[in-house]
GUTIBA-24922 format. One line per field, with one value per residue (C-alpha): residue in one letter; x negated, z, y negated. Coordinates in steps of 0.1 Angstrom, whole numbers, m for minus. Layout:
N
guti c(a  ...)
xx c(X  ...)
zz c(Z  ...)
yy c(Y  ...)
***
This chain:
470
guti c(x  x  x  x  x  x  x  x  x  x  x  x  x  x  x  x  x  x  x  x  x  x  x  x  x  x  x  x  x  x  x  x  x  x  x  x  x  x  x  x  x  x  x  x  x  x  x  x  x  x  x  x  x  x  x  x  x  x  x  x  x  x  x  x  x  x  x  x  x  x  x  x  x  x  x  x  x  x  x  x  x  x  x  x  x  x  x  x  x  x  x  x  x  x  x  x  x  x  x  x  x  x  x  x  x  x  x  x  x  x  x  x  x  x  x  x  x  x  x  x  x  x  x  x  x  x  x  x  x  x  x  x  x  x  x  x  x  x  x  x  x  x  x  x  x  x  x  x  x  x  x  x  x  x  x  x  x  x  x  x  x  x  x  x  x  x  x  x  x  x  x  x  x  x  x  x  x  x  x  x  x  x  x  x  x  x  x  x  x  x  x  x  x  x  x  x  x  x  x  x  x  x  x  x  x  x  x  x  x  x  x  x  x  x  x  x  x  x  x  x  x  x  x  x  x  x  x  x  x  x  x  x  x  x  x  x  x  x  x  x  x  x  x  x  x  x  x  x  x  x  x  x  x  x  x  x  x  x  x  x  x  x  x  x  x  x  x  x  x  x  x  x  x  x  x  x  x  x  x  x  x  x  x  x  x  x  x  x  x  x  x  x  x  x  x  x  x  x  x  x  x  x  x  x  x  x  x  x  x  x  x  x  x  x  x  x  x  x  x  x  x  x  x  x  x  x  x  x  x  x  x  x  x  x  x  x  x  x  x  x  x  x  x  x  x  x  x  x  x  x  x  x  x  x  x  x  x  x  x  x  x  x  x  x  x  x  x  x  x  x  x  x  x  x  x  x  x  x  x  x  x  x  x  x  x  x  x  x  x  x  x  x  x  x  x  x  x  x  x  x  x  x  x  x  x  x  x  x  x  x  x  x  x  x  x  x  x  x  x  x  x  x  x  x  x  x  x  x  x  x  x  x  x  x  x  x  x  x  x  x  x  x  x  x  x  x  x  x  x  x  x  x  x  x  x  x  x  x  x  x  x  x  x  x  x  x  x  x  x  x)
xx c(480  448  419  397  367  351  312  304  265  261  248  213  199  180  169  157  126  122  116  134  174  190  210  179  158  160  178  167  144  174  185  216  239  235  242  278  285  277  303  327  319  336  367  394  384  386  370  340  330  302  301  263  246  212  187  213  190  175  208  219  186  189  226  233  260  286  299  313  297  312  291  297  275  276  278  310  320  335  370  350  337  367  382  350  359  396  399  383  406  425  461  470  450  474  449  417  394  365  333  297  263  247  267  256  270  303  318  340  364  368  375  396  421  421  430  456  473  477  494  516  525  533  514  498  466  452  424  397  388  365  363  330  315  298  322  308  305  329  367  397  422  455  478  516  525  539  502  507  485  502  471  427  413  375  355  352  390  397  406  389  419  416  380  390  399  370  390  370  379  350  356  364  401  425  449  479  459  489  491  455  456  484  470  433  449  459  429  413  376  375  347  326  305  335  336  363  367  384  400  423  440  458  475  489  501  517  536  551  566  543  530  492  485  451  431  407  378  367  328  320  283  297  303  267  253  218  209  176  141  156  188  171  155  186  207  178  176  211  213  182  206  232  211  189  223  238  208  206  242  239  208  180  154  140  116  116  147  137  103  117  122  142  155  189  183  160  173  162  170  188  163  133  117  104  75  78  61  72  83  104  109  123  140  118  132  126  139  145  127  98  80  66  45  37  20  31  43  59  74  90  77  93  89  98  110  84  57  40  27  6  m11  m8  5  21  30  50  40  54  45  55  71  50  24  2  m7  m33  m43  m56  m49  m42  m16  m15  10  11  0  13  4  13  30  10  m16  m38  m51  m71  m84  m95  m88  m74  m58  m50  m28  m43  m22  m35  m28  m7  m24  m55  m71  m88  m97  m120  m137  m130  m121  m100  m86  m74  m76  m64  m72  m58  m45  m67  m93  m117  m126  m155  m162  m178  m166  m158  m146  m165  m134  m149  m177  m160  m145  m121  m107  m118  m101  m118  m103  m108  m99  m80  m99  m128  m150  m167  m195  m197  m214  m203  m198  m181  m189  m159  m147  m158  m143  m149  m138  m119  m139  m165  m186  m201  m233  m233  m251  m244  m238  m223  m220  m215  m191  m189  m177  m156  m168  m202  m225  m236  m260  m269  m293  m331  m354  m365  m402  m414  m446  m455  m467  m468  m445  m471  m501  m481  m474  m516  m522  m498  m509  m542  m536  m516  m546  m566  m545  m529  m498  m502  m488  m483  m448  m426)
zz c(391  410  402  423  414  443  438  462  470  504  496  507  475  495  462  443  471  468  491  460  471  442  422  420  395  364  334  299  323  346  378  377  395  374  343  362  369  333  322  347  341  303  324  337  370  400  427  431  460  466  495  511  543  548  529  519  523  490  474  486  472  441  429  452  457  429  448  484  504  524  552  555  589  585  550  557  518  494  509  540  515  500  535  542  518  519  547  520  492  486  494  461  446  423  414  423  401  425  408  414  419  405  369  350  314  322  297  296  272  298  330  313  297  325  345  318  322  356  349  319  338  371  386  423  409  373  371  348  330  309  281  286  275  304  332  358  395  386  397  369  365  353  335  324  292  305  316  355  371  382  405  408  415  427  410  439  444  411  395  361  340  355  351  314  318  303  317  348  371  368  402  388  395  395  425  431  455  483  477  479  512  529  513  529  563  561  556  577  574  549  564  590  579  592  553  541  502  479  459  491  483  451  470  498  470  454  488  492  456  437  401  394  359  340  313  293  283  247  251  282  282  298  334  336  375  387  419  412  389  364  357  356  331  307  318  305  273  269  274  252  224  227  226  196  176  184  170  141  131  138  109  128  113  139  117  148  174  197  203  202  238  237  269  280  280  244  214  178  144  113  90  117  112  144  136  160  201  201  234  240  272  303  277  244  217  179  151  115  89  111  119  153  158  156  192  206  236  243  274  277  243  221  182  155  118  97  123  125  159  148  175  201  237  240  275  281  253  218  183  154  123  97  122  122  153  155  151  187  201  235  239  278  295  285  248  219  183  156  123  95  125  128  155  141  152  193  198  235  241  272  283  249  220  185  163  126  101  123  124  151  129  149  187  199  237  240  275  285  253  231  190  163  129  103  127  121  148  141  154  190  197  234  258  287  308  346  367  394  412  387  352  328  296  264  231  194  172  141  107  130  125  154  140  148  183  195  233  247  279  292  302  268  234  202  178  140  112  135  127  150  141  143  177  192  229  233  265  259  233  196  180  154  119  134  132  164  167  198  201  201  174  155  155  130  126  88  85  121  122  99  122  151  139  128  167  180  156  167  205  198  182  210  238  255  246  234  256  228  228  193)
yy c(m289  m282  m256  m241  m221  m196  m182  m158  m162  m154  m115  m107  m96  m73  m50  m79  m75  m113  m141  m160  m158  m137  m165  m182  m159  m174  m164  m178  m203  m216  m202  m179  m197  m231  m210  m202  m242  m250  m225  m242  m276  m265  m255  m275  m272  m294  m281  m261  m241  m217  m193  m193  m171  m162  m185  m209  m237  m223  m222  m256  m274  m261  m270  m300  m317  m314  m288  m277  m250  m224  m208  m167  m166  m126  m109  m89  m79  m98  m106  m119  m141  m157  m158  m182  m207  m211  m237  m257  m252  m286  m284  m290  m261  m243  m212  m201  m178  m157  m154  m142  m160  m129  m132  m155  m149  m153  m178  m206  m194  m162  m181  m203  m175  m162  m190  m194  m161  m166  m199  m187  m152  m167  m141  m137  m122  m116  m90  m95  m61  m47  m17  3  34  45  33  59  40  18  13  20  m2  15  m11  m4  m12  m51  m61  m51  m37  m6  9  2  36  40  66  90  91  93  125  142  126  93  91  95  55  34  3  m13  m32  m64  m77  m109  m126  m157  m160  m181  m202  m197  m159  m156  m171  m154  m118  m126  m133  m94  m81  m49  m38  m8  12  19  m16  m34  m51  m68  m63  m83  m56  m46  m82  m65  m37  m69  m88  m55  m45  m79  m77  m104  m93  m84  m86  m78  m98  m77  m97  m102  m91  m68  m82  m116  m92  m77  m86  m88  m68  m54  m65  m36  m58  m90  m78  m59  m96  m118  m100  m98  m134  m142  m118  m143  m173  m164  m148  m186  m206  m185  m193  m229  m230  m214  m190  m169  m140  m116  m125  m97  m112  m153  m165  m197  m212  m223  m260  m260  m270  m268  m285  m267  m249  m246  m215  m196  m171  m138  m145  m178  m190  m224  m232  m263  m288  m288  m301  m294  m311  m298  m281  m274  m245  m230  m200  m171  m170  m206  m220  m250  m265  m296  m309  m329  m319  m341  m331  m314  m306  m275  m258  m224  m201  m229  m243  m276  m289  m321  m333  m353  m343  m364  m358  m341  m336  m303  m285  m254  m228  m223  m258  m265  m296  m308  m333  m370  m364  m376  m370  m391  m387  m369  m362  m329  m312  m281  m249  m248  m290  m296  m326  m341  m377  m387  m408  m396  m422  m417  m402  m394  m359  m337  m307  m284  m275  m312  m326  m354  m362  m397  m415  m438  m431  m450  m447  m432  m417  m387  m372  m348  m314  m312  m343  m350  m375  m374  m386  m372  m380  m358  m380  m400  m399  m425  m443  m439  m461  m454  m481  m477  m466  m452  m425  m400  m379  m347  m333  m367  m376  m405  m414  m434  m456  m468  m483  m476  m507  m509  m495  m484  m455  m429  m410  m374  m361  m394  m400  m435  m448  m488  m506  m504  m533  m536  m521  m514  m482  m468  m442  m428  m397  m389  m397  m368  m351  m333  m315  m303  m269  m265  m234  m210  m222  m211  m180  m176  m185  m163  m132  m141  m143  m108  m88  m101  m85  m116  m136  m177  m196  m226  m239  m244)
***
């Protein structure tokens, strides 16, 4: 038995004021729509179709091809829509279930009861409705005491007892996929528009003596749409809710969950602990027992067991297991920083591999490198990686240590067991296990400072400045 699955897109989105098509804002860091083919990919589902119009090229980049698309030339309302897409419905469809692009926390679990009612109940359409407390705006659904719909009133029809219904009508529905069909065929524009709504199938189906049954969902949060920047926002945290109150119960310590931003595709180790503005975002990964923040952003990192990451940003980048990260460290791409490594206090790293057990404790540059095992890297130490034209390789051997106030002019290497003296700028090779300094020799003058100050008291009582220099 076939299943179809309808997403209307095609809508113009024209209050999001955005050159961005509407089910491509991002939700939890993933675009709406996607969060709405990962629910269905959970359902047994076989075909997907997704009704497009203005901008659809957008829309079509974005999800691909795992799906069919529908063209709705004009945006005619929602049963214009559906009427779009059904010359692509496979002959064998059984049902079809309508959603929305502009939904995106509708569940698995929902579309599949509700699929499942409409299979079990034999009807020609299943509603899906909704208990709320404020349902002002919104259409009632009236339901006898057999499940059937018995009438969908609009708010502005409705009279003061039947606004007393908190029952909505969610605009979501499975069809008999041959009912749906014939009904849409009937359709007449509803207002001066010329727009062709969906919920005017319902009253067809009723008048040719089919049954139209309704399926309240479990959590009324799953229906909230996006058509404006103010319910981007109340969606996002909404779905940030559910995704924080899911981690938690899977072994996740979040401190603060209302200032934790985790995205959809991140995922996180049992007993992690996640200090308050943390954000997580593209497809980090954390393992367990660690602990992230407070204040630290990661994207697309990869964090093994037992690392820390305090007051810090890592990008694209791999820390190992009992690794320490921060405060005030700034991780770029390509890095990778070994087990029982430390990066300290303002450190960026950049494309650089920082060996087991090595440490970068304070105010250091590292960009384009290569350090061992068992490496100190002093404060003010820097790889001098750029002439301005090119980037260049610097290497630190294993067991090595850079003095601080160090630069290394790359490309250069620095060998085994070498040492680096403090204030050192190397710009040729160090062997292995040698001792490289690199700076100018030091003057100094005894007792020069208190004769300069005699001259310059001197010069002073006189009327005229020294012009000695220190």
């Amino acid at each position: 038995m076939g299943r179809t699955a309808i997403i209307l897109a095609g809508g113009l989105g024209t209050r999001m004021k955005s050159s961005l098509h509407k089910v491509l804002h991002p939700i939890l860091g993933k675009p709406m729509i996607l969060h709405i083919l990962h629910q269905l990919m959970k359902v047994d589902i076989q075909q997907i179709i997704v009704v497009v119009g203005q901008h659809r090229e957008q829309v079509m980049e974005v999800v691909g091809t795992s799906v069919e698309y529908a063209i709705q030339e004009e945006q005619l309302g929602t049963g214009h829509a559906v009427l779009a897409a059904l010359p692509l419905v496979k002959a064998d469809s059984k049902s079809t279930v309508v959603l929305y692009g502009d939904a995106p926390l509708i569940q698995a679990t929902t579309i599949q009861a509700l699929l499942d009612v409409q299979s079990e109940t034999a009807a020609a359409g299943v509603v899906l409705t909704a208990r709320v407390e404020n349902p002002t705006g919104l259409g009632r659904v009236f339901v006898d005491a057999g499940g059937s719909v018995e009438k969908i009133v609009e708010e502005r029809d409705a009279s003061p007892e039947e606004r007393e219904n908190h029952c909505i009508n969610t605009g979501i529905y499975a069809f008999d996929t041959r009912s749906l069909g014939e009904a849409c065929k009937k359709l007449t524009p509803s207002n001066a528009q010329k727009e062709y709504y969906l919920t005017d199938v319902l009253p067809l189906l009723k008048q040719q003596g089919l049954r139209v049954v309704a399926s309240e969902i479990v959590n009324s949060d799953e229906i909230a749409s996006v058509n404006d920047r103010v319910q981007l926002a109340q969606v996002e945290k909404l779905a940030q809710a559910a995704r924080n109150r899911e981690l938690m119960q899977s072994g996740v310590t979040m401190l603060h969950p209302e200032s934790t931003y985790v995205g959809a595709d991140v995922t996180i180790g049992r007993d992690t602990v996640l200090y308050p503005a943390t954000h997580l975002e593209g497809k980090t990964s954390i393992g367990e027992q660690c602990i992230v923040g407070p204040n630290s952003r990661l994207l697309d990192a990869t964090v093994h067991d037992n690392a820390t990451i305090q007051y810090s940003v890592v990008l694209q980048s791999v820390v190992g297991e009992h690794a320490s990260v921060g405060p005030f460290a700034y991780i770029r791409p390509g890095s990778t920083i070994g087990e029982h490594a430390k990066v300290g206090d303002f450190v960026e790293i950049k494309n650089t591999h920082l060996g087991k057990d090595s440490k970068v404790s304070h105010l250091a540059y590292l960009g384009d490198a290569y350090v061992g095992e068992r490496v100190n890297i002093g404060c003010g130490v820097i790889t001098v990686n750029y002439d301005g034209e090119k980037k260049y390789h610097t290497e630190v051997g294993d067991d090595s240590f850079i003095g601080s106030n160090s630069n290394l002019i790359a490309p250069v290497r620095v060998g085994r067991g070498a040492y680096v003296c403090a204030g050192s700028t190397i710009t040729n090779e160090v062997p292995d296990d040698a001792f490289a300094i690199g700076r100018a020799h030091q003057v100094t003058k005894e007792q020069y400072v208190k004769r300069w100050k005699l001259k310059r008291q001197s010069a002073g009582s006189a009327g005229r400045e020294s012009q000695d220099e220190f």
